[in-house]
C-alpha positions, 0 to 999 in steps of 0.5 A: 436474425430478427427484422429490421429496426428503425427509430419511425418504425411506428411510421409503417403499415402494420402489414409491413411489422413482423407480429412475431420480433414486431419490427420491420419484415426482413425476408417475408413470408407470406402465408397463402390460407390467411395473407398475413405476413411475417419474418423468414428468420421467425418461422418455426424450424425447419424440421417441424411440418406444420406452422401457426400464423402468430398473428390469427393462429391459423394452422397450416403446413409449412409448404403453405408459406409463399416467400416474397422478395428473394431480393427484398434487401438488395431491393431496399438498397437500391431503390430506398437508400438511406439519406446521406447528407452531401456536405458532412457525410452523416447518413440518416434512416429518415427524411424528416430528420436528414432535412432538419439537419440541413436547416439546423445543425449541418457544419457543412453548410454555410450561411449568412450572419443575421446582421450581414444587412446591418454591415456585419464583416462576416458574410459566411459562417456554419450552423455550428457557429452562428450562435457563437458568433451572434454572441460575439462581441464584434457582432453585437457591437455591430448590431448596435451601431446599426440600432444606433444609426437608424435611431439617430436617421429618425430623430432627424427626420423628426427635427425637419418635420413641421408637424409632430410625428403623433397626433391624435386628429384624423386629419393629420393621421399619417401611417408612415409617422405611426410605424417611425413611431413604434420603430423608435420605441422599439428601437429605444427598447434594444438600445436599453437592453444592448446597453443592460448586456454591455452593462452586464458583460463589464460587470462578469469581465471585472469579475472573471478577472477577480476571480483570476486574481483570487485563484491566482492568490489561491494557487500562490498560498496552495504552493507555499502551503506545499512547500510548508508541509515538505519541510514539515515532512523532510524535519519529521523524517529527521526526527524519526530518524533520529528517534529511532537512534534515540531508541536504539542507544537507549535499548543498548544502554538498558542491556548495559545497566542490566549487565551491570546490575548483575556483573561479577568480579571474581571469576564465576557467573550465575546466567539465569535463561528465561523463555527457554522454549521460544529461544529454542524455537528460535535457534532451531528455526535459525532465527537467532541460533546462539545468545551471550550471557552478560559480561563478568570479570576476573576481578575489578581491573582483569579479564572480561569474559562472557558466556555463548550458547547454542541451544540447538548445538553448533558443529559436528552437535548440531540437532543433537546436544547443547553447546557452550563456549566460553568468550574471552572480551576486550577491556580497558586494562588488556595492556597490563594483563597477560596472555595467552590466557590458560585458566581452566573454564567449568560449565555446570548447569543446574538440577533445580530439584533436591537431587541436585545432580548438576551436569558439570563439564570444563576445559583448558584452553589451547594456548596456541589458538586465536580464541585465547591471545589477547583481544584485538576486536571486541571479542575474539571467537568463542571456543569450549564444548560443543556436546555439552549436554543432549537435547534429547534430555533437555527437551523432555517434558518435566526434566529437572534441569528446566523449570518455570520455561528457565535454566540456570548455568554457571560459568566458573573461571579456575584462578586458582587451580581448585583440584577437580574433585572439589569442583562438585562441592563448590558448585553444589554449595547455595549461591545465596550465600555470600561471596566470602562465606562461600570460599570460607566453606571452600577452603574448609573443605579443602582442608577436610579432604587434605586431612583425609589424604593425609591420614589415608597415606600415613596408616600403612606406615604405622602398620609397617612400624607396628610389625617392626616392633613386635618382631625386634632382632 
């Protein structure tokens, strides 16, 4: 702790000002070899022996040092207290300053209106109001009546004198008419300046009321601009609202025209997949684990159907193969077709590389399952293979089954009870080709393997024949 601070420390005799923290001693201590003085607290430690005086650098031992007023606080406090005003309670470290706080600014104490002989009502009033109140209109009206009467005593006394209030021989020279004489020109003085302030203060009412009357108008225009910019805000929500319907029937009516672009009629359906690893990625994260290939149909008036894969697999094949459903879908013509459905389904998913070893898989549907009555919802629940094909296969880098981040698989509807050894044949033929060029090969085809079975069981007759002949009884 250093000495004692005080706003007129300046005031004091330097011997009572520590050299060492220069405020006020606190504690002194008093050194014998040199007289001088300062603080207890800014002596060395009490560990070191010897000691310099910080005001004349003499050195000595600390035994040397003579501590004065053991009881210096309690003797401040009890012999120089600091002033403490008795009206307000506000206490001071100065008795300059605790009496100029009693003259000017104490609102504790009363004192009398500078025109309380001028007939003003207010006889008491604080320090703190006196200039509010001198500026008050009641006050300066009073002041002014006063100006006003003591002119019109004057004028009076004027009109009843024989002679003139200024006259310029010794003779007639008065003192009294003198000093009537510069009191009415004083008091012309004031009344022109008091009527220059009521001038004035008519003049800022008119305008503090103007301009009441401008923020009025003001406040009224800033509400009915609020209200303007919530409607604005309320038809601009609408219209977001209603955009972003627009951009959803017409994201659901683009997938529309796109299956429509690639619709099929007759039973089979080419699914071309594009950005296989990121919906790989997806389906792994499960995110999106499954997508749906575009509607395709029987025929223009027969079954709809659409194609569900999981890449990551589904079930008992999740992590560890693909899986493919077949999806039977509502139509507008269920009620003339006929159900349950029992045609055999074929996956084949493409090789896109010469070698052409597609991976080829059907099934026939279960008759007794709800996947295969007839559609009551939009789409009833996807059934067909769920070990497919293996991941691990699909997800080597450079397999021939992905090429360009796309796969191929085709989806082939059995309406026809086409002999599964033939099923090879017609999915390896080009699908550039046209439809009927296709199923012209096709039946060729069949025509070609009925020969062969054929002529394949009618040669064991024609050896038994053969031995018949040359051994005749």
């Amino acid at each position: 702790m250093n000495g004692i601070d005080a706003k007129d420390k300046q005031m004091f005799d330097q011997k009572y000002i520590c050299p060492v923290c220069a405020l006020i001693l606190r504690d002194p201590v008093q050194f014998i070899r040199c007289g001088h003085r300062q603080c207890q607290t800014c002596l060395p430690n009490e560990h070191q022996r010897e000691i310099t005086c910080a005001q004349c650098q003499t050195k000595m031992l600390k035994t040397e040092a003579l501590y004065l007023f053991d009881n210096y606080q309690n003797h401040l406090a009890e012999y120089h207290p600091n002033p403490i005003c008795d009206h307000c309670g506000k206490q001071f470290n100065s008795t300059n300053k605790f009496n100029e706080h009693r003259l000017v600014d104490c609102p504790g104490i009363s004192v009398e209106c500078l025109s309380h002989d001028y007939a003003c009502n207010e006889h008491v009033i604080t320090h703190v109001e006196i200039e509010e109140h001198s500026m008050a209109e009641q006050d300066q009206q009073t002041f002014s009546n006063d100006v006003r009467r003591i002119s019109l005593c004057e004028n009076e006394r004027q009109t009843n004198t024989d002679f003139p209030l200024t006259t310029t021989t010794t003779e007639s020279y008065d003192p009294d008419t003198i000093q009537f004489e510069e009191l009415r020109d004083i008091i012309n003085v004031l009344t022109g300046g008091i009527e220059a302030l009521a001038n004035d203060a008519q003049r800022l009412s008119n305008e503090s009321l103007q301009a009441h009357i401008i923020r009025q108008a003001g406040t009224e225009q800033l509400l009915t601009l609020k209200n303007s910019v919530e409607e604005s805000d309320a038809v601009l929500e609408g219209i977001s609202f209603n955009l972003d319907i627009l951009r959803q029937d017409f994201t659901s009516l683009q997938e529309k025209v796109n299956d429509f672009q690639c619709v099929s009629y007759d039973g089979t359906f080419l699914w071309k997949i594009t950005n296989v690893k990121g919906k790989m990625m997806d389906a792994q994260s499960e995110r999106q684990t499954s997508i749906y290939s575009p509607p395709f149909y029987s025929s223009p008036n027969g079954y709809k159907m659409r194609a569900r894969i999981y890449l990551n697999g589904d079930g008992n094949a999740r992590r560890t193969h693909i899986s493919m459903f077949f999806v039977l879908m509502r139509s507008l013509d269920d009620q003339i077709l006929k159900f349950p459905f029992n045609y055999k389904v074929t996956f084949c998913l493409y090789d896109q590389t010469p070698a052409q070893r597609h991976i080829i898989d059907s099934f026939r549907p279960d008759m007794k399952s709800s996947s295969f009555q007839r559609p009551r919802t939009d789409m009833n629940i996807a059934s067909g293979i769920p070990k497919f094909f293996p991941l691990e296969m699909i997800q080597q880098e450079g397999n021939p089954y992905v090429r360009d981040d796309t796969m191929f698989i085709k989806i082939l509807v059995d309406f026809g009870d086409t002999p599964k050894i033939l099923l090879p044949y017609v999915l390896s033929l080009n699908p550039g080709l046209p439809t009927h060029v296709q199923q012209a090969k096709i039946n060729s085809e069949l025509e070609r393997m009925h020969r062969d079975q054929h002529h394949e069981s009618s040669e064991p007759e024609d050896i038994e024949l053969s031995v018949e002949e040359s051994f005749p009884e």
